[in-house]
NUVEX-347088 format. One record per atom (N, C-alpha, C): residue in three letters; x, y, z. Coordinates in steps of 0.2 Angstrom, whole numbers, plus 5000, padded with zeros to 4 digits. Layout:
NUVEX-347088
ALAXYZ...
end
This chain:
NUVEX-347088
UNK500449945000UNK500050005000UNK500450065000UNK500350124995UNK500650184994UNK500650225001UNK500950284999UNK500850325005UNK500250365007UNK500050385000UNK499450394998UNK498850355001UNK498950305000UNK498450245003UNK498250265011UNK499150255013UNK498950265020UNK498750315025UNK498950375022UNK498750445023UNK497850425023UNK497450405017UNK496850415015UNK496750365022UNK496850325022UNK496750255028UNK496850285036UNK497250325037UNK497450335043UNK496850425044UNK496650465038UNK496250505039UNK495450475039UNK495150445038UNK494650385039UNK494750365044UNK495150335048UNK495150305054UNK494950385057UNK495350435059UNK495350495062UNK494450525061UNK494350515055UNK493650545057UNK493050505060UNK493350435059UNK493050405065UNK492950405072UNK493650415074UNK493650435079UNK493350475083UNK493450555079UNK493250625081UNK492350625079UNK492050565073UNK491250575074UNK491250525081UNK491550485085UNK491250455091UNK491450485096UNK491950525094UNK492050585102UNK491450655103UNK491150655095UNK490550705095UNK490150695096UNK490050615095UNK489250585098UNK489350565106UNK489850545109UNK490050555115UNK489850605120UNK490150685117UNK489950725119UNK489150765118UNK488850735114UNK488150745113UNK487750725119UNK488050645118UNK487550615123UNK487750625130UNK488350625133UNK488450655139UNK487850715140UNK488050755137UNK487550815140UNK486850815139UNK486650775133UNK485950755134UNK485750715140UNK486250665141UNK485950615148UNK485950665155UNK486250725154UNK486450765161UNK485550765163UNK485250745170UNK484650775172UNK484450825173UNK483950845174UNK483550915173UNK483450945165UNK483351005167UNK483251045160UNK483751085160UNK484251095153UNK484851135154UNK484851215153UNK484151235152UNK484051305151UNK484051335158UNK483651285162UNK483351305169UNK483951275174UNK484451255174UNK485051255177UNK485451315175UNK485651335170UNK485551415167UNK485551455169UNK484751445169UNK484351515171UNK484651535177UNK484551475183UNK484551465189UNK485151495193UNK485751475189UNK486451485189UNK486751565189UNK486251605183UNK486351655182UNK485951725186UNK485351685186UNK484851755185UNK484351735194UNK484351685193UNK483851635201UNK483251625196UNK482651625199UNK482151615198UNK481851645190UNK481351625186UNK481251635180UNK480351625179UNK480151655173UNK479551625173UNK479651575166UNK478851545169UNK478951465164UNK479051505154UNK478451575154UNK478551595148UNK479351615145UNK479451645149UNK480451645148UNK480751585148UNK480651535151UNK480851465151UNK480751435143UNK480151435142UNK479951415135UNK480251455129UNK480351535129UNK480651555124UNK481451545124UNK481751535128UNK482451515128UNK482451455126UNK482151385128UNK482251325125UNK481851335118UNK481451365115UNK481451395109UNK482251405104UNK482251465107UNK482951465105UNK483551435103UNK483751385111UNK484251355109UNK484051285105UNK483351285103UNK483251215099UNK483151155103UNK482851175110UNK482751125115UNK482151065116UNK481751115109UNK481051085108UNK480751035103UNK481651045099UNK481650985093UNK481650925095UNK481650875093UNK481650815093UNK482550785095UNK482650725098UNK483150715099UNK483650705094UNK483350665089UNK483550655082UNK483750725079UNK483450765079UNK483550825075UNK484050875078UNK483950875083UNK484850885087UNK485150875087UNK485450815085UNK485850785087UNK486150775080UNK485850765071UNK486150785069UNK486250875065UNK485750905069UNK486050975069UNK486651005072UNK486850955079UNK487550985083UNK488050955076UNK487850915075UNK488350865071UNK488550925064UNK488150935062UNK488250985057UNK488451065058UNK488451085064UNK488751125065UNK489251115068UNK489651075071UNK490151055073UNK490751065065UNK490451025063UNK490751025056UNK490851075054UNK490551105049UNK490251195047UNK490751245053UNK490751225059UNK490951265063UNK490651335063UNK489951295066UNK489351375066UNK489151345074UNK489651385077UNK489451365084UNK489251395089UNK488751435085UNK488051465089UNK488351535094UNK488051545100UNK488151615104UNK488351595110UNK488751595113UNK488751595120UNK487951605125UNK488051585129UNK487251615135UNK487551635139UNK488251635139UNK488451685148UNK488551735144UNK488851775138UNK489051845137UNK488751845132UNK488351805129UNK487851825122UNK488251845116UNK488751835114UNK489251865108UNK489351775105UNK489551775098UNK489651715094UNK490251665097UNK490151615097UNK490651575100UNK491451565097UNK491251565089UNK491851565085UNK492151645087UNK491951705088UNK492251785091UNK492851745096UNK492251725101UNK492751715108UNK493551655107UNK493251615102UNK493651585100UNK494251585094UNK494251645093UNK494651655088UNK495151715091UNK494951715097UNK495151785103UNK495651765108UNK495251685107UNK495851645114UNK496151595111UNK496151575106UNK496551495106UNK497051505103UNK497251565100UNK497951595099UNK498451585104UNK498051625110UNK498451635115UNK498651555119UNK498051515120UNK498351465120UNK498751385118UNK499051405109UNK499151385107UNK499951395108UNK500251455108UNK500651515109UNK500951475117UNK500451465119UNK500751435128UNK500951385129UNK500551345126UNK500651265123UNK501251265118UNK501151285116UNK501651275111UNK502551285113UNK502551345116UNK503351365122UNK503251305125UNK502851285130UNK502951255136UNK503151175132UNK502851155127UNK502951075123UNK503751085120UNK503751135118UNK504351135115UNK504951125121UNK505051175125UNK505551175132UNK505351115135UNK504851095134UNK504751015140UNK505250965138UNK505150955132UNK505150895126UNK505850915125UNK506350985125UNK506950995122UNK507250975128UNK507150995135UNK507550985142UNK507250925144UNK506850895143UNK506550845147UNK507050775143UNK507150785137UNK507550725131UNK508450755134UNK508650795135UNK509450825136UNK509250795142UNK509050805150UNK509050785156UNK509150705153UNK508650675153UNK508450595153UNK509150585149UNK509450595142UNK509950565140UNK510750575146UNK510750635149UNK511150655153UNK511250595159UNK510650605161UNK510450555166UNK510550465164UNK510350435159UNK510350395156UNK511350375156UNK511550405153UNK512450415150UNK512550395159UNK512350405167UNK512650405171UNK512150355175UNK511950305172UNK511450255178UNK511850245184UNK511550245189UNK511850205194UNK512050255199UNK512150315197UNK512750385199UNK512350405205UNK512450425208UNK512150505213UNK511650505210UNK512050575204UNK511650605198UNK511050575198UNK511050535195UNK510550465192UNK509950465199UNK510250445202UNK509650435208UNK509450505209UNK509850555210UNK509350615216UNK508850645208UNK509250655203UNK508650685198UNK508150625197UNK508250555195UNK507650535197UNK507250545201UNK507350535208UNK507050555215UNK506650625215UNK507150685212UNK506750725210UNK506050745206UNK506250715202UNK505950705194UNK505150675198UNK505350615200UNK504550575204UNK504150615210UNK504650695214UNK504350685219UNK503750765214UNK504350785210UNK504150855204UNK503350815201UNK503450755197UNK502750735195UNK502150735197UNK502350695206UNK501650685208UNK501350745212UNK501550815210UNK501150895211UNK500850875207UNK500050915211UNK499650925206UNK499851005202UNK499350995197UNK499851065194UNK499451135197UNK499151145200UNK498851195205UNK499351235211UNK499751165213UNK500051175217UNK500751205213UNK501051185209UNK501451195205UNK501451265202UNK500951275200UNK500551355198UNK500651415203UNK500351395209UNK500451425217UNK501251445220UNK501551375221UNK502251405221UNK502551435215UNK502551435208UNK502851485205UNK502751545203UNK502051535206UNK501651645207UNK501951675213UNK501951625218UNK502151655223UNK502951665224UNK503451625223UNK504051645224UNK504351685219UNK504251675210UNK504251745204UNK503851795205UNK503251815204UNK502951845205UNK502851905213UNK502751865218UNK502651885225UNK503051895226UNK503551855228UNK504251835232UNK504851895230UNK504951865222UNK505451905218UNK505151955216UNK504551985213UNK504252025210UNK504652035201UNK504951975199UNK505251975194UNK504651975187UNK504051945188UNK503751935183UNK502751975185UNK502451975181UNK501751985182UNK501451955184UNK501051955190UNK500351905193UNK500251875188UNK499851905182UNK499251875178UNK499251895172UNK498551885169UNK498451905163UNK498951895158UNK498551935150UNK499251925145UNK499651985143UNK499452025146UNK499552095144UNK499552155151UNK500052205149UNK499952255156UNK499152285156UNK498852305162UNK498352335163UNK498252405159UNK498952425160UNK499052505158UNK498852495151UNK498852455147UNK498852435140UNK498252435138UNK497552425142UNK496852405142UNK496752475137UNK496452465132UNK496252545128UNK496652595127UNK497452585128UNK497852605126UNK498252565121UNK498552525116UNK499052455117UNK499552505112UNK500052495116UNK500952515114UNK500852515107UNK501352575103UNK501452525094UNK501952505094UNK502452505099UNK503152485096UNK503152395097UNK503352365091UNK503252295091UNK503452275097UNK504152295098UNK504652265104UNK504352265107UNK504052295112UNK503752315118UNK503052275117UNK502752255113UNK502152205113UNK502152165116UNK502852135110UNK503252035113UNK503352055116UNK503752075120UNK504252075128UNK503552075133UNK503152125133UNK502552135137UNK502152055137UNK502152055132UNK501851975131UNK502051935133UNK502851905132UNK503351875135UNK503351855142UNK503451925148UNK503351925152UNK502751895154UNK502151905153UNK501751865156UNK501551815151UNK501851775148UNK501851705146UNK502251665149UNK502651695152UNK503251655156UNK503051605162UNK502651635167UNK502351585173UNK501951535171UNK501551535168UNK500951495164UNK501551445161UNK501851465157UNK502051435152UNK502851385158UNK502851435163UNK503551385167UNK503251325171UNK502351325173UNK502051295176UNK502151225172UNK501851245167UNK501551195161UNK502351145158UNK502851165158UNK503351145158UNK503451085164UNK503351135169UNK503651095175UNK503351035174UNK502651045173UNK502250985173UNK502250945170UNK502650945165UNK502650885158UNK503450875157UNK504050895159UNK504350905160UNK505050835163UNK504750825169UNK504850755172UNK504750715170UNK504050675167UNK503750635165UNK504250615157UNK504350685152UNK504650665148UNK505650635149UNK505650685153UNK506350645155UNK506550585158UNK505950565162UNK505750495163UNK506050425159UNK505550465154UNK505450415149UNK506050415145UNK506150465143UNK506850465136UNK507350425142UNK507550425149UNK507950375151UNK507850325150UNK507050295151UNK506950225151UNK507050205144UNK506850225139UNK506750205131UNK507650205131UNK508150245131UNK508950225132UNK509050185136UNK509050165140UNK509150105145UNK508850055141UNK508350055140UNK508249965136UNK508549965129UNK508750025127UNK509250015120UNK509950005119UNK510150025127UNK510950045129UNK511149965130UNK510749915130UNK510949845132UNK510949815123UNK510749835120UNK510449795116UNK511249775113UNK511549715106UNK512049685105UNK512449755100UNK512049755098UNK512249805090UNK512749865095UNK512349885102UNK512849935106UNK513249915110UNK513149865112UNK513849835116UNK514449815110UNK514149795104UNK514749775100UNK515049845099UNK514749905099UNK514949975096UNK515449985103UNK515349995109UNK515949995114UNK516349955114UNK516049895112UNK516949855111UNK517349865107UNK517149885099UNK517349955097UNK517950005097UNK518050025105UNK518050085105UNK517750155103UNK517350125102UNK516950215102UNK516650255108UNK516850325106UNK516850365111UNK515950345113UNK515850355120UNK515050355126UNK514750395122UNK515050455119UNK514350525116UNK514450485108UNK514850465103UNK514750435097UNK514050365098UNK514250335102UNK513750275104UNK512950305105UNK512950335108UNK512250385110UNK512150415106UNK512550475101UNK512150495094UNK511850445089UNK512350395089UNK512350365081UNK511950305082UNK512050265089UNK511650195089UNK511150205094UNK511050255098UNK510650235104UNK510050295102UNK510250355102UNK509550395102UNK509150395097UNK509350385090UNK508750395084UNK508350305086UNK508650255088UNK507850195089UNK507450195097UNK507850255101UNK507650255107UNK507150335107UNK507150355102UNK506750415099UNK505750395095UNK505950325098UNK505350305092UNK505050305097UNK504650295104UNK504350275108UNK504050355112UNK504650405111UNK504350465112UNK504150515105UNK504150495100UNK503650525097UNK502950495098UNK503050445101UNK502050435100UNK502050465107UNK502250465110UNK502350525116UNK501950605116UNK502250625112UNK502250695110UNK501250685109UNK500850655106UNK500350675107UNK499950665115UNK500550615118UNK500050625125UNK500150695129UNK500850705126UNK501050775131UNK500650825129UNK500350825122UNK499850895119UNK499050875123UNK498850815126UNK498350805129UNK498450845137UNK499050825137UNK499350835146UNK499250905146UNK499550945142UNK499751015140UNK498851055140UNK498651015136UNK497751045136UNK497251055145UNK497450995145UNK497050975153UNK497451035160UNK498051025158UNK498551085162UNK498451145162UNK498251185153UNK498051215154UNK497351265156UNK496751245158UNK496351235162UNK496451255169UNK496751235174UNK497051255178UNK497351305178UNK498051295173UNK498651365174UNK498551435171UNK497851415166UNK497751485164UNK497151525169UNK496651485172UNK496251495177UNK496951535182UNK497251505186UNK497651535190UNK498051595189UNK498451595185UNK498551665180UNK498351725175UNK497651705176UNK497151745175UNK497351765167UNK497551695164UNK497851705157UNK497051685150UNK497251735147UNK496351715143UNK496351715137UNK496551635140UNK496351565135UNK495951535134UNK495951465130UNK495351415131UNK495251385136UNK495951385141UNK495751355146UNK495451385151UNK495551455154UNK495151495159UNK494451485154UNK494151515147UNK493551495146UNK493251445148UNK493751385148UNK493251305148UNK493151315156UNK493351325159UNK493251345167UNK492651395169UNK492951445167UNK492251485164UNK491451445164UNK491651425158UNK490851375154UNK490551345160UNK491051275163UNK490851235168UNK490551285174UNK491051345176UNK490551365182UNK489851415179UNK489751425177UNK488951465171UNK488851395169UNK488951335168UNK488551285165UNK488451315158UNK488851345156UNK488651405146UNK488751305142UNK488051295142UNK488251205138UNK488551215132UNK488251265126UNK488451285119UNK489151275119UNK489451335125UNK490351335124UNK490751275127UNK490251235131UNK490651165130UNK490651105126UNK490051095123UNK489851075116UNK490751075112UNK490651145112UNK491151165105UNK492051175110UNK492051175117UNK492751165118UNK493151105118UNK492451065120UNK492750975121UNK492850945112UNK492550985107UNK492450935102UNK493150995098UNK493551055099UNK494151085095UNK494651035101UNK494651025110UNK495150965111UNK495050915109UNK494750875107UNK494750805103UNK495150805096UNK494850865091UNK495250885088UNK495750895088UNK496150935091UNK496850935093UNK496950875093UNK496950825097UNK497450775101UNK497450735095UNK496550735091UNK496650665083UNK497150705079UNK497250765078UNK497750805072UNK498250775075UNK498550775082UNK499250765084UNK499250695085UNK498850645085UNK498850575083UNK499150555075UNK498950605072UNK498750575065UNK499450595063UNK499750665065UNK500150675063UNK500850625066UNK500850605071UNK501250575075UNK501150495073UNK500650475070UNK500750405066UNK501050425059UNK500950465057UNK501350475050UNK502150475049UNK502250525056UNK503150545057UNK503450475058UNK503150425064UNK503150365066UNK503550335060UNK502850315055UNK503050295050UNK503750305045UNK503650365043UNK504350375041UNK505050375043UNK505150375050UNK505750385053UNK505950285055UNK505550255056UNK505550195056UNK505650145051UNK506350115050UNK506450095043UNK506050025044UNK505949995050UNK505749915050UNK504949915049UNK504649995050UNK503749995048UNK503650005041UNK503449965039UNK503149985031UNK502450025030UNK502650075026UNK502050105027UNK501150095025UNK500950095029UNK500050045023UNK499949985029UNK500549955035UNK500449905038UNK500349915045
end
């Protein structure tokens, strides 16, 4: 089977996927009990009359049929016509073309630094099994992990921000800037910068261990194997052995990685933008749950599914090419 083949084959599979994680999230919030208007209502405003009840479930299509819902969500999911907010009443693709930048931008720093220090550590670490080294950075590494990330969050606001007063509490931008914003580029990104750096140092910290973890373990089962013991008997330099034989087939195990650290990364940020009052998709999806806004979680659970099936699909591809013993189509 061509590449072509597999591409078509492996994009099939992915919209399988993403139509089962849509129907998932349909039926979750249709099974939720009560009426979603009147938890709403209730949430926002308290008490309601039944006529105002009836014209909102009007509106939101509440009066249709289950069937007709269900493939209406379906059809705007797709289309990406994802209707209004009911906590601020503005279009939901606005709010979302306002934040998933920023949160893309945070994820994106934090994956990058994880993955670049978390693989240098793990291989450092690895080159010295047995050492000190070896032990206390594990030891740390495992006591680093099992923080939840709130706590993680907490202490880095408090000792940069409070402590040091080196960085901004919050937000993505200075206050001074609200209806005023700088023209000088420089001074944008730097302004930016600076308060992308706590979020972003959280998110790190948080994925950060886990990958260094791993890239030690995945070299330690390849440091043994015959093709590397004959290369040190050899004579070849320790750092020749580990560029040439040990890290490109101990690299294959952490790219299918990479899509759970973009999972990890999502669900993290959620929390670390919530606490740094950084406005994202994750402080929105926070947002939503506390307003119960159902529309804006409809459409935030089904753009994360998305993500993680793009960074599946993308990471069985790379898989595929980098691995001389897979053939492509199998």
């Amino acid at each position: 089977m061509g590449l072509k083949k597999y591409i078509a084959k492996r994009t099939f599979y992915c919209l399988i996927v993403l139509w089962f994680i849509m129907t998932i999230n349909f039926v979750i919030f249709v099974a939720m009990p009560g009426d979603p208007v009147a938890r709403w209502v209730k949430a926002q405003e308290g008490m309601v009359s039944r006529d105002e009840l009836e014209a909102l479930r009007k509106l939101y299509g509440l009066e249709m049929s289950l069937t007709d819902r269900y493939f209406l969500y379906i059809k705007n999911m797709i289309t990406w016509n994802f209707g209004r907010s009911r906590h601020v009443d503005v279009p939901i693709a606005q709010e979302i073309s306002l934040r998933l930048g920023h949160t893309l931008y945070l994820m994106g720093t934090a994956a990058f630094f994880s993955i670049m220090i978390g693989t240098l550590l793990g291989v450092l670490i690895a080159s010295r099994r047995g050492s000190k080294t070896d032990t206390g950075v594990v030891t740390g590494a495992l006591i680093l992990g099992s923080l939840p990330v709130f706590w993680i969050g907490w202490l880095i606001l408090f000792f940069f921000a409070l402590y040091l007063n080196w960085f901004p509490i919050g937000g993505i931008y200075p206050k001074e800037w609200i209806g005023r914003m700088p023209t000088d580029p420089l001074q944008i990104i730097w302004g930016r910068l600076l308060h992308m750096a706590l979020p972003a140092l959280t998110l790190i910290t948080l994925t950060m261990s886990g990958w260094m973890l791993l890239t030690r373990q995945c070299i330690l089962e390849i440091i043994t194997e015959d093709y590397v013991v004959t290369a040190k008997a050899k004579g070849l330099r320790e750092r020749t052995v580990l560029l040439k034989h040990v890290l490109k087939p101990a690299s294959l195990p952490l790219v299918t990685s990479v899509a759970l650290t973009i999972a990890g990364l999502w669900s993290g940020a959620i929390v670390t933008e919530t606490l740094f009052s950084y406005e994202g998709m994750g402080r929105w999806i926070w947002n939503a749950i506390s307003v119960q806004d159902i529309p804006v979680l409809y459409v935030v659970f089904y753009i994360s599914a998305l993500t993680i099936v793009i960074a599946n699909f993308v990471v069985d591809l790379v898989y595929g090419l980098i691995d001389p013993r897979i053939k492509v189509g199998r």
